[in-house]
C-alpha positions, 0 to 999 in steps of 0.5 A: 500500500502507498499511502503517501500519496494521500497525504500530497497536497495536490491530492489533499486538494483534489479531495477537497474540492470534490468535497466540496461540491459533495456537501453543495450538492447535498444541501442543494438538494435538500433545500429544493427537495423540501420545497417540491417536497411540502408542494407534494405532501399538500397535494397529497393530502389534498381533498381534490382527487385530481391534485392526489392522483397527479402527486401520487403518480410522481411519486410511484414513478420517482421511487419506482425508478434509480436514481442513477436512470433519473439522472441518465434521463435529465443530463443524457435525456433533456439536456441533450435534446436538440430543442433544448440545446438550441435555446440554452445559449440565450433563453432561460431556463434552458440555459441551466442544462448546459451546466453538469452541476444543475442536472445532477442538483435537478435529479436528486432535488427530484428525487428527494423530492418524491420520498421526503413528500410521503413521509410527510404526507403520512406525518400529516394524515396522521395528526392527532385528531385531538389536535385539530379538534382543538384548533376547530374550537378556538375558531382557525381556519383550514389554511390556520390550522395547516399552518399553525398546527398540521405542518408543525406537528407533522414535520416533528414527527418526520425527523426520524424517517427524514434523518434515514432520507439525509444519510441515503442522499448523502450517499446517493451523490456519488452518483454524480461521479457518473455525469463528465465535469461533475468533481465530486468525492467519489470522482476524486477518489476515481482520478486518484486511482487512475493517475497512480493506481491506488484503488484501495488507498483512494475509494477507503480515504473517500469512504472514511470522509462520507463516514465522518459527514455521516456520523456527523448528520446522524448526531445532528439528527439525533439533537434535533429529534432530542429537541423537538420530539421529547413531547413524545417520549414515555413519561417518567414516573 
């Protein structure tokens, strides 16, 4: 084994940048993600059947399929297509396809998307009725009771599964690795390994970095659900 070439500063550099990009990519994600996600769930749970089968449908066809397909499908599919290349020089929002980091940042937000909606599409069937009632009784309104009461409660009760959700994105922007100009931590460690033929050395280093940012968000998750779900714990007696 030849570790010393891990500790280069060229290749320490490598790794960073493809780092970098790695964490962009996931809290982009994310952020989009939740907000296609809440768009989603509300649909959902909508008392419109229209608006139901339409969401339902999305999200069958998201969690029925790869995430590696997804993202074949957006930068080999629609950026490559002719109508779209002929009009990203100078017409937005087709000039966005011509960037690999969009594409990669459209198909995980998309993706997340459609796994982080169900759960808080259950989150919000399941509330309490006890709850409601109340806010019924002190005179809210659909949209007040949605915003004051449903929604909060329902996302506390989504962090356990969302926290699963994070952790799997995480590990799912490796897949970007596969879109070409993408320099993410897993394409790092595959530039590493070609220029020096270290497979070992370069895919382990990658691994104990996602390892850390794992630790990290599974620690963080578990303060959040400290916080904000102890209403939930047994009680003591």
């Amino acid at each position: 084994m030849n570790w010393e070439v891990l500790t280069d500063p060229a290749t320490l550099a490598l790794y960073g940048e493809g780092l970098l990009t790695t964490l962009w990519l996931l809290v982009s994600s994310l952020l989009v993600g939740a907000v296609l996600a809440l768009g989603l769930a509300l649909a959902l749970t909508s008392q419109v059947a229209v608006l139901r089968w339409l969401a339902g449908a999305y999200t069958y066809c998201i969690r029925g399929t790869p995430l590696l397909i997804q993202v074949y499908l957006i930068y080999y599919g629609l950026a490559q297509l002719e109508w779209i290349q002929a009009r990203w020089d100078d017409l937005w929002p087709w000039t966005l396809f011509k960037d690999a980091f969009f594409c990669a940042l459209l198909a995980f937000a998309m993706n997340n998307a459609g796994y982080t909606a169900e759960m808080l599409a259950g989150a919000i069937r399941e509330t309490s009725p006890g709850e409601i009632e109340a806010a019924q009784a002190m005179g809210m309104g659909r949209w007040q009771r949605l915003r004051r009461i449903i929604l909060p409660s329902a996302l506390r009760r989504t962090l356990p599964a969302y926290s699963n959700e994070v952790v799997m994105m995480l590990h799912s922007t490796s897949l970007a690795s596969t879109v070409p100009a993408m320099l993410d931590l897993t394409a790092a460690a595959s530039r590493i390994y070609s220029d020096f033929y270290l497979p070992f050395e370069a895919y382990l280093f990658a691994a104990a970095i996602y390892l850390c940012i794992t630790f990290t968000l599974v620690g963080t998750f578990k303060l959040l659900e400290k916080r904000y779900l102890a209403y939930l714990a047994p009680r003591r007696h």
